[in-house]
Every structure is written in structure tokens, then in C-alpha cells.
py3Dmol code that shows the C-alpha trace and the ligand (Angstrom):
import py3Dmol

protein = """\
ATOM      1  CA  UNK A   1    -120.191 223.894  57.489  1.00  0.00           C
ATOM      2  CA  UNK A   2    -119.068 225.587  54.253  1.00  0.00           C
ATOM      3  CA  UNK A   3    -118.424 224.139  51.399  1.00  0.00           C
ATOM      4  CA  UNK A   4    -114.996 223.470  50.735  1.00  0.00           C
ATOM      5  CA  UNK A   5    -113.520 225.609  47.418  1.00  0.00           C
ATOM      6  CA  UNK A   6    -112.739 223.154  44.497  1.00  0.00           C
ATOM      7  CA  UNK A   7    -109.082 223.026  43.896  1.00  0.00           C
ATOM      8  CA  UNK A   8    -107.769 222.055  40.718  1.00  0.00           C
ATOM      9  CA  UNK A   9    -104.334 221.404  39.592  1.00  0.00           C
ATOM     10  CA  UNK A  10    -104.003 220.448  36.115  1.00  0.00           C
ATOM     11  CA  UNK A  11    -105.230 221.684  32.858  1.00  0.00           C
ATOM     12  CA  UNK A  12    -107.295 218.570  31.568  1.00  0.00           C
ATOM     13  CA  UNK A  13    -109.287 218.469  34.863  1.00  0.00           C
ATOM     14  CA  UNK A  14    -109.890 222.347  34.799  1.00  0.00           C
ATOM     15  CA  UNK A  15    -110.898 222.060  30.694  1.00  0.00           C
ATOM     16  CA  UNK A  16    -113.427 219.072  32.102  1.00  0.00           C
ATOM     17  CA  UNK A  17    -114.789 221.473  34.265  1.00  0.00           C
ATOM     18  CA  UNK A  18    -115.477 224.328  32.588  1.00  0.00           C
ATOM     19  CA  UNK A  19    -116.470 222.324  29.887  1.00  0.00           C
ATOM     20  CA  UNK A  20    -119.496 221.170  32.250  1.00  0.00           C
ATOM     21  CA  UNK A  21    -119.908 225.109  32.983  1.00  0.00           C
ATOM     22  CA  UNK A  22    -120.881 225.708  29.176  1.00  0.00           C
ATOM     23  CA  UNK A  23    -123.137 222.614  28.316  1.00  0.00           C
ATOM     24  CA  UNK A  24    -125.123 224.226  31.252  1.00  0.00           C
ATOM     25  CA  UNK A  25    -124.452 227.772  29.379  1.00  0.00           C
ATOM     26  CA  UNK A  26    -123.027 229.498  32.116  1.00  0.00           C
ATOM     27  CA  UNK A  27    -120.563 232.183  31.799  1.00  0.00           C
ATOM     28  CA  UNK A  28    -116.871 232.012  32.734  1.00  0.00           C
ATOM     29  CA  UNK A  29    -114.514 234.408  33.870  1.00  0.00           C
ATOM     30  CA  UNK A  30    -110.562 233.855  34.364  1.00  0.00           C
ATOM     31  CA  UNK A  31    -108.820 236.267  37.534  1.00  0.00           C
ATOM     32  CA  UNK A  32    -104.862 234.791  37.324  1.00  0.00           C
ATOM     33  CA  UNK A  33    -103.164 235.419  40.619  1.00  0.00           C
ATOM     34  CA  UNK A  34     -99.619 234.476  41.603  1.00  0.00           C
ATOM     35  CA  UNK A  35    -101.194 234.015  45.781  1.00  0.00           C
ATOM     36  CA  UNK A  36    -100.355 235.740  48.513  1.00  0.00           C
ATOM     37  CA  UNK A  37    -104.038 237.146  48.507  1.00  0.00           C
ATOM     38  CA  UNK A  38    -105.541 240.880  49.402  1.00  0.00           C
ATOM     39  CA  UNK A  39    -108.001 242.739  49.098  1.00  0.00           C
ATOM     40  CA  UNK A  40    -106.249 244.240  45.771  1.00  0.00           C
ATOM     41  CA  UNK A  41    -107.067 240.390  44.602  1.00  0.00           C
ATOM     42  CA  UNK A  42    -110.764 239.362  46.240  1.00  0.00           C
ATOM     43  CA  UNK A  43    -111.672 243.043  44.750  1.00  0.00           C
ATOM     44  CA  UNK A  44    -111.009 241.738  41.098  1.00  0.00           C
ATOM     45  CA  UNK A  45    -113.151 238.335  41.821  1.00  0.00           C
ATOM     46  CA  UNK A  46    -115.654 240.660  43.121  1.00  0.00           C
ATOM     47  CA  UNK A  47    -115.739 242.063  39.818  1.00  0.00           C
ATOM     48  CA  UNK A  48    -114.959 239.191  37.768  1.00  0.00           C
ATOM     49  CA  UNK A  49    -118.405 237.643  39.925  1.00  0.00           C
ATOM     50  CA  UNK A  50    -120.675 240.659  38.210  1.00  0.00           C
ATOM     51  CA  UNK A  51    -119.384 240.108  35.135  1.00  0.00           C
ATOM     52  CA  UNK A  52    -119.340 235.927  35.224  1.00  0.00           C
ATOM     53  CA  UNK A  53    -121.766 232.952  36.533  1.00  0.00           C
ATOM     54  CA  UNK A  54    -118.359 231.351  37.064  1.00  0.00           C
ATOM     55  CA  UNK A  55    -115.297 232.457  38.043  1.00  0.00           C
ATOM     56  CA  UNK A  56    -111.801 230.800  38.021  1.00  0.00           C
ATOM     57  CA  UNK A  57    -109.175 232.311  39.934  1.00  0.00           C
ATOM     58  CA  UNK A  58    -105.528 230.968  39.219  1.00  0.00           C
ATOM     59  CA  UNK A  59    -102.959 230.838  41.586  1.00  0.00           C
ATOM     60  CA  UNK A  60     -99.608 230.329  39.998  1.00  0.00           C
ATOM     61  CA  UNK A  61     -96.123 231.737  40.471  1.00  0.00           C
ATOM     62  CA  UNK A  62     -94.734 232.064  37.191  1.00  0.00           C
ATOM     63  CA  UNK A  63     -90.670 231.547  37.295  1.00  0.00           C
ATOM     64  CA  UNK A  64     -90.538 232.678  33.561  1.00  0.00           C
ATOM     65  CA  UNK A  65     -91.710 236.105  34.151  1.00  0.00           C
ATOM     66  CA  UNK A  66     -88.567 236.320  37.234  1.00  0.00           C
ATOM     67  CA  UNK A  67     -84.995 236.948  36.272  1.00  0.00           C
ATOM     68  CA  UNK A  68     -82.414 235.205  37.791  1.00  0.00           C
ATOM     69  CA  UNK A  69     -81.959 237.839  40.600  1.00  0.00           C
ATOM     70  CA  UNK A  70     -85.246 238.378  41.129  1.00  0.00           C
ATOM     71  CA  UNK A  71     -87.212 236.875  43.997  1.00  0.00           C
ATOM     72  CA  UNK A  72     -89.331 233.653  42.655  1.00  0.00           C
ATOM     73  CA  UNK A  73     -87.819 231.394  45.479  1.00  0.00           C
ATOM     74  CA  UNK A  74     -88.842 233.699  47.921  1.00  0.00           C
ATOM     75  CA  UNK A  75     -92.265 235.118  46.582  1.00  0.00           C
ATOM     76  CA  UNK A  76     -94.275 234.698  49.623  1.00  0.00           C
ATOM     77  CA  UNK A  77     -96.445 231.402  49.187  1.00  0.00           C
ATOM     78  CA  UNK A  78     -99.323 229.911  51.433  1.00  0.00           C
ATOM     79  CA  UNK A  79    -101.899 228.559  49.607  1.00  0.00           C
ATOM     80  CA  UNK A  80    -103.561 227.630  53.076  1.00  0.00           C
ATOM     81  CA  UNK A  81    -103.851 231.316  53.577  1.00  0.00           C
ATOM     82  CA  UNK A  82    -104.784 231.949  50.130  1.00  0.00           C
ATOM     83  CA  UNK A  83    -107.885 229.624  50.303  1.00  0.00           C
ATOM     84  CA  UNK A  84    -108.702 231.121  53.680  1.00  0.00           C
ATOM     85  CA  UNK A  85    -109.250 234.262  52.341  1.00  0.00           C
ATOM     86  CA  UNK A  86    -110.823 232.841  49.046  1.00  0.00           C
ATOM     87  CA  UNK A  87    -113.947 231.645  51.405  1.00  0.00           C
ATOM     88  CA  UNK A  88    -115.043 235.098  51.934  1.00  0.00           C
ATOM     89  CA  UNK A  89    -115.389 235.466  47.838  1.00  0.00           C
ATOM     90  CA  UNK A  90    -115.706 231.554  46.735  1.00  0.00           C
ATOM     91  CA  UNK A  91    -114.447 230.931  43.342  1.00  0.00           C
ATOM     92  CA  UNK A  92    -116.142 228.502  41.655  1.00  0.00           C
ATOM     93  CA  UNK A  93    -112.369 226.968  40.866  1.00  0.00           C
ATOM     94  CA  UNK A  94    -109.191 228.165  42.406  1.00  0.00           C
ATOM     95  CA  UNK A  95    -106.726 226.589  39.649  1.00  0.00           C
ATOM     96  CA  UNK A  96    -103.178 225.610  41.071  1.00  0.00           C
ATOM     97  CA  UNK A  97    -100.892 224.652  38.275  1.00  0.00           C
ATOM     98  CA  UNK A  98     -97.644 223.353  39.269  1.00  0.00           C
ATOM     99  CA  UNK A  99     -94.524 224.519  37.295  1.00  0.00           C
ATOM    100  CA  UNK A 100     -94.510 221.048  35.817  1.00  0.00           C
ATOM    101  CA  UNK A 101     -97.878 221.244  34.298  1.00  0.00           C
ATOM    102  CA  UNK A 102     -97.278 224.722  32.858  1.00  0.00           C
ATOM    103  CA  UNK A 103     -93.926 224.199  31.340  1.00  0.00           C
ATOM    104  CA  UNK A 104     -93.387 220.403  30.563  1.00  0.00           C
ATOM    105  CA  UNK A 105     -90.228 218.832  29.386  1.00  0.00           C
ATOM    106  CA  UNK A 106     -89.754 220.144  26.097  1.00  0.00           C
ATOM    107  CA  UNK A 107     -91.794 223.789  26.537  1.00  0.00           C
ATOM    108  CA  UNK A 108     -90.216 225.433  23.545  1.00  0.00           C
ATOM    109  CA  UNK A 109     -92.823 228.379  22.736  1.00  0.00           C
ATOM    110  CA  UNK A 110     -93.192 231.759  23.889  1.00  0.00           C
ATOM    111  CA  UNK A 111     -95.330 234.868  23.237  1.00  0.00           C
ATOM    112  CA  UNK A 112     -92.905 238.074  23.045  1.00  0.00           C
ATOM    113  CA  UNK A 113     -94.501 241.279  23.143  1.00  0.00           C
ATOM    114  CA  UNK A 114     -93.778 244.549  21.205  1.00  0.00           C
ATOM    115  CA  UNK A 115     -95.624 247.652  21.488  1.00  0.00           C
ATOM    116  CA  UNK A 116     -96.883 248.716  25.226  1.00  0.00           C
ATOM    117  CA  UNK A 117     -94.065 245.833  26.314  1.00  0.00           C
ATOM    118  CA  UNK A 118     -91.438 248.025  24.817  1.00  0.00           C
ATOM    119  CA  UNK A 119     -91.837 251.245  25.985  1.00  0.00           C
ATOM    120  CA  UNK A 120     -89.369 252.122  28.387  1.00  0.00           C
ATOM    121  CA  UNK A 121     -91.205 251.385  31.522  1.00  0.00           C
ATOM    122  CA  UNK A 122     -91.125 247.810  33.222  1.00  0.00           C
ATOM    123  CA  UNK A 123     -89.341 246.551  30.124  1.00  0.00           C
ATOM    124  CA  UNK A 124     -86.180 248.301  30.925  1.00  0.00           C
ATOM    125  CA  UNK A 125     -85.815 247.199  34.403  1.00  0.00           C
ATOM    126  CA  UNK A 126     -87.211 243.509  33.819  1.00  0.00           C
ATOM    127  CA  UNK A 127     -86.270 242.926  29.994  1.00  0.00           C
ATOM    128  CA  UNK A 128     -87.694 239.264  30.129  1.00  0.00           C
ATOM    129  CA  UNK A 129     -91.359 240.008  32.299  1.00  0.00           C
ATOM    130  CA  UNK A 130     -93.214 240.553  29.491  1.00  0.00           C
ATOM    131  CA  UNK A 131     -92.781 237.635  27.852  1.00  0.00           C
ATOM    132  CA  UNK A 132     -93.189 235.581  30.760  1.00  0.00           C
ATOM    133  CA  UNK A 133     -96.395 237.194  31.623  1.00  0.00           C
ATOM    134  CA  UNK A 134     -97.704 237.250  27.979  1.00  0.00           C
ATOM    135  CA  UNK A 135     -96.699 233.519  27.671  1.00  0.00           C
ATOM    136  CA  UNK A 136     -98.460 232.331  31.060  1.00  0.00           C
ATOM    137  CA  UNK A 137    -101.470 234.589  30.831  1.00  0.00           C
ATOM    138  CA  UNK A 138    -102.084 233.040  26.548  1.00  0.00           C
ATOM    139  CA  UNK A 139    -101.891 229.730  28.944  1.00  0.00           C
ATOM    140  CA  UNK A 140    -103.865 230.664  31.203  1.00  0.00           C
ATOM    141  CA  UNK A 141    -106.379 232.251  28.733  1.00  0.00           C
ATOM    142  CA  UNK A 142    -106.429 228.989  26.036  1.00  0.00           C
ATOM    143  CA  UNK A 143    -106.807 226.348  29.064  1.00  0.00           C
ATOM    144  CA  UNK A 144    -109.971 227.921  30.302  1.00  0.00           C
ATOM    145  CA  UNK A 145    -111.288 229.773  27.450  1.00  0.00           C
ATOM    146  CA  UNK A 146    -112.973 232.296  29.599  1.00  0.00           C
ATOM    147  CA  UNK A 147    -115.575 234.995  28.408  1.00  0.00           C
ATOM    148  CA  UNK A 148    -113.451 237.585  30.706  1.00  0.00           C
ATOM    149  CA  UNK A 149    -110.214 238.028  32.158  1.00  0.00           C
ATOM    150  CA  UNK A 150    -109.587 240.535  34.589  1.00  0.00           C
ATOM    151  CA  UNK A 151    -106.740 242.528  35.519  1.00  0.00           C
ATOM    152  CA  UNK A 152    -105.552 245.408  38.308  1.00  0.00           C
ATOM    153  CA  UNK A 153    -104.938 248.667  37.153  1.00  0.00           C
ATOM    154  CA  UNK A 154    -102.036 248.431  40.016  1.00  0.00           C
ATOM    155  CA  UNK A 155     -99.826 246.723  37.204  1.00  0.00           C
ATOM    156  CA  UNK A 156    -101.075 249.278  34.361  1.00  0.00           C
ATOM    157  CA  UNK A 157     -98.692 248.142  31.616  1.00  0.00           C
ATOM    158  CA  UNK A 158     -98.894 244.387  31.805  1.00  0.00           C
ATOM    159  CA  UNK A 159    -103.202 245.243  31.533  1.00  0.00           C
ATOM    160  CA  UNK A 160    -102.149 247.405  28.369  1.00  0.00           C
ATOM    161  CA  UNK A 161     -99.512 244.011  27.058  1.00  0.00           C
ATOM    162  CA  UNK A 162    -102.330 241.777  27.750  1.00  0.00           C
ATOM    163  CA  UNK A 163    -105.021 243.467  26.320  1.00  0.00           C
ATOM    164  CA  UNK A 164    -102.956 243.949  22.965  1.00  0.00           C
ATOM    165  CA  UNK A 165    -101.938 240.712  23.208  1.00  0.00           C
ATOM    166  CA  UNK A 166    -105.355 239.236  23.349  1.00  0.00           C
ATOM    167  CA  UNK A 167    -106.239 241.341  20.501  1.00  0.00           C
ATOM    168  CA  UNK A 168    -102.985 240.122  18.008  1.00  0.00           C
ATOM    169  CA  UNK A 169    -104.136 236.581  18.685  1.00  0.00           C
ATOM    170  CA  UNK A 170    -107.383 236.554  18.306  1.00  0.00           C
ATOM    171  CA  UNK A 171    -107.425 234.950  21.598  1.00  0.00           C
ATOM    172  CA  UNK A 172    -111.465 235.574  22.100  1.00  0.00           C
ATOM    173  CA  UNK A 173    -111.663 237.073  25.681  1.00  0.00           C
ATOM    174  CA  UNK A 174    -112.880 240.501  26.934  1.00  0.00           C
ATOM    175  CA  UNK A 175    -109.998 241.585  29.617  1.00  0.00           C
ATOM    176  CA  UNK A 176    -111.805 243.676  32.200  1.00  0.00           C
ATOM    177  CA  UNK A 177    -109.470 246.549  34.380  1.00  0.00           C
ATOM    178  CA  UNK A 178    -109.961 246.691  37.712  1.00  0.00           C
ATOM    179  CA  UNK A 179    -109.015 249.803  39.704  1.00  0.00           C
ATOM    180  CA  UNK A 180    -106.313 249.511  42.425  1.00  0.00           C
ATOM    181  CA  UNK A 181    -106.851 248.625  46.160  1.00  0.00           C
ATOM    182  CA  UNK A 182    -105.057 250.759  48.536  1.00  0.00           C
ATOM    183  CA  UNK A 183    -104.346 250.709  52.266  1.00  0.00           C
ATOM    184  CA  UNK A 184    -105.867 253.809  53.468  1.00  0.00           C
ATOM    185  CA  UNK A 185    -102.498 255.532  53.773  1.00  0.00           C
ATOM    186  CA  UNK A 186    -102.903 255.204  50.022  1.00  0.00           C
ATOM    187  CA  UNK A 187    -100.043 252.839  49.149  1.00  0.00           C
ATOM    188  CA  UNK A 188    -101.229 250.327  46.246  1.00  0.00           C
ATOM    189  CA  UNK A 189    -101.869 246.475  48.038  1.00  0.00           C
ATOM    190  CA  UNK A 190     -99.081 244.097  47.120  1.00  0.00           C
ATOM    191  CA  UNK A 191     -98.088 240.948  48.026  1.00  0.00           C
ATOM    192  CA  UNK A 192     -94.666 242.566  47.968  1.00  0.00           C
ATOM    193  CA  UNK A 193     -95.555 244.972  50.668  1.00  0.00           C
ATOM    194  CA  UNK A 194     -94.964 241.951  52.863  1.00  0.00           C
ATOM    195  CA  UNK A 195     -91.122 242.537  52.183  1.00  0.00           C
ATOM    196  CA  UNK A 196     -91.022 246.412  53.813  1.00  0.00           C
ATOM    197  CA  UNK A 197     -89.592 247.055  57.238  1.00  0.00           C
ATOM    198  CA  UNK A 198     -91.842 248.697  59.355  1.00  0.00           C
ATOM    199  CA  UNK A 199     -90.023 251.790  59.202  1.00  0.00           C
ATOM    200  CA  UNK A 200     -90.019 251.583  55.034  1.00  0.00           C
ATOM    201  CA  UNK A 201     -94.172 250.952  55.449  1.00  0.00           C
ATOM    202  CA  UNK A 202     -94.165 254.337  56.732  1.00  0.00           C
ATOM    203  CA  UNK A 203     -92.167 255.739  54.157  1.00  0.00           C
ATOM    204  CA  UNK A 204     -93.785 253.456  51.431  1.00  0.00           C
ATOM    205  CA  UNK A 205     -97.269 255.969  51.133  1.00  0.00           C
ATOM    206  CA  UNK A 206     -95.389 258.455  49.463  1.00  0.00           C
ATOM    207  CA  UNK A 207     -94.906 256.953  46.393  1.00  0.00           C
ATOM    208  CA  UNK A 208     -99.176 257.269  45.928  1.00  0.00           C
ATOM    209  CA  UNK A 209     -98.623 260.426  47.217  1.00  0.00           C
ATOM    210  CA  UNK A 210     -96.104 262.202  44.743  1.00  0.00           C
ATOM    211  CA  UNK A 211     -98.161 260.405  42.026  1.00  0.00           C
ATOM    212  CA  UNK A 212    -101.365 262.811  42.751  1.00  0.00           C
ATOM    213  CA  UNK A 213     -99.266 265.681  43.276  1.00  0.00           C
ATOM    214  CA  UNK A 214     -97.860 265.215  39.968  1.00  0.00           C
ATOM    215  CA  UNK A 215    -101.426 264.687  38.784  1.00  0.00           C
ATOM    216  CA  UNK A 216    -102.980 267.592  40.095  1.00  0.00           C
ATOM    217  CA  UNK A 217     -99.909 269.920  39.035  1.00  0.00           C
ATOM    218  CA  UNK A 218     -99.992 268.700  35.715  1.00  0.00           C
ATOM    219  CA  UNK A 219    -103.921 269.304  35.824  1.00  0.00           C
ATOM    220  CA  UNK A 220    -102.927 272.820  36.631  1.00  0.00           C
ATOM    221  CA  UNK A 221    -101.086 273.079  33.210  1.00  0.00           C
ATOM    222  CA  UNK A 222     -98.069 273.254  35.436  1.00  0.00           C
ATOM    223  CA  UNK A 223     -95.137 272.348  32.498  1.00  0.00           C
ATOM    224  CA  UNK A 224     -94.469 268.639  32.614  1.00  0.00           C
ATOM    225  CA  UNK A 225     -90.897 268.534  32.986  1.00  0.00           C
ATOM    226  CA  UNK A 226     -90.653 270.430  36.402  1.00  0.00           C
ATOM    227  CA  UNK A 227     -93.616 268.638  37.653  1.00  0.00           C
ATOM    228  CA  UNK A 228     -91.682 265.296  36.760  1.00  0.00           C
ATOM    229  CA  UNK A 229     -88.017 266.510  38.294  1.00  0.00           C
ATOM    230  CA  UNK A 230     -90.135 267.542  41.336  1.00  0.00           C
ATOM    231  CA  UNK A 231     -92.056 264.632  41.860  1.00  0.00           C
ATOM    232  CA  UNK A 232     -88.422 262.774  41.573  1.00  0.00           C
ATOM    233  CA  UNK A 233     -87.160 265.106  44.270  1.00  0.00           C
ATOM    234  CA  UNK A 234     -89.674 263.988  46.554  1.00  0.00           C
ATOM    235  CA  UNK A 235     -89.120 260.189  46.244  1.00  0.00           C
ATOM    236  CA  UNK A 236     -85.490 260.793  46.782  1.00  0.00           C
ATOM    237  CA  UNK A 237     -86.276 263.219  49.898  1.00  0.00           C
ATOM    238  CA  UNK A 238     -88.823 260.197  50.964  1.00  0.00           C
ATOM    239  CA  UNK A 239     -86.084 257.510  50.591  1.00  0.00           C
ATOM    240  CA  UNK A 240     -87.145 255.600  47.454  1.00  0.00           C
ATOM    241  CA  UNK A 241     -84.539 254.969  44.821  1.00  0.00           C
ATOM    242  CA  UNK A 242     -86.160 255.712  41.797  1.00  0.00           C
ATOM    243  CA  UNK A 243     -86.379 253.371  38.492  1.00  0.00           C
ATOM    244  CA  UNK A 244     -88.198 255.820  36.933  1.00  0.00           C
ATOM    245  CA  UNK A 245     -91.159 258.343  37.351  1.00  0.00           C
ATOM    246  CA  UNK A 246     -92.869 259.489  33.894  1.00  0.00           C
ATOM    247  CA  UNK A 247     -96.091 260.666  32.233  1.00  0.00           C
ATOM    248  CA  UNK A 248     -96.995 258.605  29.043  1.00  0.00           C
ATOM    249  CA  UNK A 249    -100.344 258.362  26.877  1.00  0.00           C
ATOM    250  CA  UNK A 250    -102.809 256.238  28.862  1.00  0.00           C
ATOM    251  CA  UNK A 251    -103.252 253.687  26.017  1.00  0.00           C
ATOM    252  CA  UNK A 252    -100.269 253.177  24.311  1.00  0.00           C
ATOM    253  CA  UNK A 253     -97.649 254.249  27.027  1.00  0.00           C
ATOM    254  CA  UNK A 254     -95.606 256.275  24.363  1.00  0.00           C
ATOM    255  CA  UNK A 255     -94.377 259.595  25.657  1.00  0.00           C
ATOM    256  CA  UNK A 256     -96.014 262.344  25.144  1.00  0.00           C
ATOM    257  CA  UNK A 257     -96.728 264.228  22.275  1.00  0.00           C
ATOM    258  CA  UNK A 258     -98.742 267.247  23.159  1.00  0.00           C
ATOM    259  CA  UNK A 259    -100.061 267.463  27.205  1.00  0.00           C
ATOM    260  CA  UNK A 260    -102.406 269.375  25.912  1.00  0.00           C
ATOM    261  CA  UNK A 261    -104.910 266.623  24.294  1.00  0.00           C
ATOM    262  CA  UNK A 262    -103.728 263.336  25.468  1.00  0.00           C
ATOM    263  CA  UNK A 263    -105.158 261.171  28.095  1.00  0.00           C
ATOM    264  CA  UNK A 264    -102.056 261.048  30.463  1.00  0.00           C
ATOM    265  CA  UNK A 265    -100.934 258.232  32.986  1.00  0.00           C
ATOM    266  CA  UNK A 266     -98.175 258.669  35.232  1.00  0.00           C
ATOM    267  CA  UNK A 267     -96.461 255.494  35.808  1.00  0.00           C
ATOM    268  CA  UNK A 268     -93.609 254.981  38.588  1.00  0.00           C
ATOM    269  CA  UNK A 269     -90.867 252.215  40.050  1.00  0.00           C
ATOM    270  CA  UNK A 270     -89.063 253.094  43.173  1.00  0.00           C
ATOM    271  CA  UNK A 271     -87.350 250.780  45.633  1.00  0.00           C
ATOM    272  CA  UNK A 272     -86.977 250.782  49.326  1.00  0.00           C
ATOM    273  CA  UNK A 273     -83.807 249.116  50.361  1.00  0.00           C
ATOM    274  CA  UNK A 274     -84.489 245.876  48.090  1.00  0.00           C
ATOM    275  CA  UNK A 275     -88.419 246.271  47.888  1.00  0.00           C
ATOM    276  CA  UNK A 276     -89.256 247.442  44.236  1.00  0.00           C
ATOM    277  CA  UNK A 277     -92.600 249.463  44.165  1.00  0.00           C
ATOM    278  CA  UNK A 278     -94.963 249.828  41.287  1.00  0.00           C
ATOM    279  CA  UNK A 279     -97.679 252.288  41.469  1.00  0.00           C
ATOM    280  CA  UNK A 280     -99.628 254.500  38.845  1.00  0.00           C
ATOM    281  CA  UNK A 281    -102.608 257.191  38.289  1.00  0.00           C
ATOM    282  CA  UNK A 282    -104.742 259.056  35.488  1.00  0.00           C
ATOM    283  CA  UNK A 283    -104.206 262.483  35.552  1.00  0.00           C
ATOM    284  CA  UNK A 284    -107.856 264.260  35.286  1.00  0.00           C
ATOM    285  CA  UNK A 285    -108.767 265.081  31.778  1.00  0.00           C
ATOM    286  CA  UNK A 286    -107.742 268.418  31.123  1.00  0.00           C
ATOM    287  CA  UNK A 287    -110.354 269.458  28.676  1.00  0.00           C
ATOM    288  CA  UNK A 288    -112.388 268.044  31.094  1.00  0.00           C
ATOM    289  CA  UNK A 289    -111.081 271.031  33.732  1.00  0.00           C
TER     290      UNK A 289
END
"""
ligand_1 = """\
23
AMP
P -100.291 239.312 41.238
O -100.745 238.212 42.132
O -99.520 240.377 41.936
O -99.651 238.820 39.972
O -101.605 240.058 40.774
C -102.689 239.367 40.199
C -103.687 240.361 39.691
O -104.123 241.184 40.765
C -103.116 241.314 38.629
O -104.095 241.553 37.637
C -102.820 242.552 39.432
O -102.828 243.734 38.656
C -103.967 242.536 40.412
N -103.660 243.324 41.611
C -102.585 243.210 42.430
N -102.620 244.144 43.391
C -103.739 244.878 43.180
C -104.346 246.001 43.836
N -103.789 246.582 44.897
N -105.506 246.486 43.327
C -106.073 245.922 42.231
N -105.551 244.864 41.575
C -104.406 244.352 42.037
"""
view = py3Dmol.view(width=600, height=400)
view.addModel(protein, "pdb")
view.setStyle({"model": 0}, {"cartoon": {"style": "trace"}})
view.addModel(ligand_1, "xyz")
view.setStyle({"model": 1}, {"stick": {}})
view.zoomTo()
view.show()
């Protein structure tokens, strides 16, 4: 029979263990999840498994990164499921914190972002994320002191606010991007695709759609601005309401300045009836053309 996974659910056990790891100098490496397991996930413990002897994967849904309306009581959970489909990767630790153990009585600290957390994107739409992811994943990151951490490129900002973040506090981990899992109609895996309809699932593939239609027009040196109103246009026609659709500089999300020489990223939010999407691309160099 296999082995069962070794479940952990507090912070001293988890530091005992990885302490063990690196009097046996192993290597560690740290993939935080909130559950709800895909492919998107067991791709980035794949990685995190090239990288690492160990690997840790977390599985913890964070209420500070939620706003009140937001759906933390009703993210899908089954860790059951979750370890199911853990067997076909085996972490060396899946780590399941419970809100207690993150945020005792008297948690009075938090890690607020500036810089790619304050650029218009996400941070508009869900002022307090950031800090709630940058204050979790520092937690995270100082309770298991991993060599890497890695990240989906599906949630391209919060990789760009946690690899800044890493860097302001000399927090000393190497965060590793992975590239986004799709279904093969292209939409981006999400635990939140669980919330579509049927009928929205159909519609949902669109939003990966406009995104390299965009990129290939504004490969073509199409001007940016029609390429952007179009693109909208099409996520209206395809029923999404749209948070917003733009084209920013691929490492520090600012607008941009000149088309011409940047690295661009297009970066969109849309929601189906009460499903919010995320989904993002690089646009092919265009020196490179
Ligand atoms: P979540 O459980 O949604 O907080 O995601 C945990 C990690 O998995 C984050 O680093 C996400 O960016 C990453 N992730 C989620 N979906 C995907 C996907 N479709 N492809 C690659 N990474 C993903």
C-alpha cells in the first residue's frame, strides 16, 4: 500500500521537520496552496520537485486576503480530495495550518505592499488582498525557511508582490514562476472555475482567447489603444463584465511608456454572473519579431 502523505498542522511541528531535512542537508522548497487542487497546482510541485529534495506544499485558506463580501466561507474545501490528488505528486509535507495557528489571539502585524501591489490592477478591485497575501506568504516563508517558493504565473501580480516582497525583507528564498495550466479550451485552471454554470464554462474560454488576440495584434504594431477597446468589446460580446483589461510592463506592472521597447503583459479581470476571472499573457517580444 502507499505510504500515507505526512500531514502537519502547526508551525513548531513543521519547523521540527524541516529542521531534520537540513541536518541531513537536503533541500527544501515551499508551494502555498489555499486546496481545492488541479493540475494548475500538482504542475507547480512538479516543479518545485526539480528544483527541491523536499517539498512542502501548504494548504491554507487565508480569510485576511478575503473582504467581507468576498467568498472565504464558501471557498470550496476538501482536504480529503486534496490529499487524493496529492498521492499522484507526494509532498514530502502537506502543511494544514488552521486559522488559529496562523493568526493567534493578539496577531497585530502585517506586511503592506507598495509598488507592483499598487498599480491599478487587483489592488483596485480587492484593496486589502495584497496585504493578506504578503502577510500569509512572509508566514508561510519564515515558518519553513525554504530554499524556493514557487508561484503560478495564473496570478501574475501577486508573483510580482511576492517576489518584491521577498526582496525588501531580505527574506532569503528564491521564488520560482510557474507557467499557467489550462483546460484545453484554454481557460486558466482555478479552483474558482468550480463556481461557473455550465453554460458560463462555455463562455468562460474567451477570456484566454481575447488575451492572445490582443497579443498577437499588438505584436503586429497594431496601436495599443484600439487593440485594448477591442479586446473589451469582445468580453462584453462574450458575456464577461469586465474589471479591467490592460497592457502594463511585465516587471513592474506600470503602464506603458513606449510599446515599442518594453516587455508587455496583458493582464485581465472579468466576471461571469458572480464568478470573477483572472487570466494573463506575454505579448511576444517585438524586437524579437
Ligand atoms: P491558489 O490555491 O489559487 O491560491 O493558488 C496557489 C498557487 O497555485 C498560486 O501560486 C497560483 O498562482 C498557482 N496556480 C493556481 N492556478 C494555476 C494554474 N492554472 N496554473 C499554474 N499555477 C496556478
Amino acid at each position: 500500500m502507499a505510504q500515507r502523505l505526512r500531514v502537519i498542522d502547526n508551525p513548531a511541528k513543521l519547523r521540527r521537520t524541516i529542521a531534520q531535512y537540513r541536518r541531513a542537508a537536503e533541500s527544501v522548497a515551499l508551494v502555498p496552496t489555499m486546496g481545492a487542487l488541479h493540475d494548475g497546482h500538482l504542475a507547480l510541485i512538479r516543479l518545485a520537485r526539480r528544483h527541491s529534495r523536499r517539498v512542502v506544499v501548504s494548504i491554507f485558506v487565508n480569510p485576511a486576503q478575503f473582504a467581507p463580501s468576498e467568498d472565504f466561507s464558501s471557498y470550496p474545501r476538501d482536504i480529503d480530495a486534496d490529499l487524493t490528488a496529492l498521492a499522484a505528486v507526494r509532498p514530502d509535507v502537506v502543511y494544514t495550518p488552521d486559522v488559529a495557528a496562523m493568526y493567534p489571539d493578539g496577531f497585530a502585524t502585517s506586511v503592506v505592499p507598495d509598488g507592483p501591489a499598487g498599480v491599478g490592477l487587483e489592488d483596485t478591485f480587492r484593496p486589502h488582498f495584497f496585504t493578506g497575501v504578503a502577510t500569509v506568504v512572509a508566514k508561510l516563508l519564515l515558518q519553513t525557511l525554504p530554499d524556493i517558493a514557487v508561484f503560478g504565473e495564473k496570478d501574475y501580480q501577486q508573483l510580482k508582490v511576492v517576489s518584491r516582497m521577498v526582496r525588501d525583507l531580505d527574506i532569503p528564498v528564491r521564488i520560482v514562476p510557474a507557467p499557467t495550466v489550462r483546460a484545453a479550451d484554454g481557460l486558466a485552471l482555478s479552483s474558482r472555475n468550480a463556481y461557473l454554470s455550465s453554460e458560463q464554462r462555455g463562455q468562460a474560454s474567451i477570456l484566454h482567447r481575447v488575451l492572445l488576440l490582443c497579443a498577437e495584434k499588438i505584436a503586429a504594431r497594431r496601436p495599443l489603444g484600439t487593440v485594448l477597446a477591442e479586446g473589451r468589446e469582445a468580453l462584453e460580446r462574450g458575456g464577461f463584465v469586465i474589471d479591467y483589461l490592460e497592457a502594463r510592463d511585465a516587471e513592474s506592472l506600470l503602464p506603458l511608456a513606449s510599446a515599442e521597447e518594453q516587455s508587455i503583459r496583458l493582464l485581465a479581470a472579468a466576471r461571469l454572473g458572480t464568478t470573477r476571472l483572472i487570466d494573463n499573457l506575454g505579448v511576444p517580444s517585438l524586437t524579437a519579431l
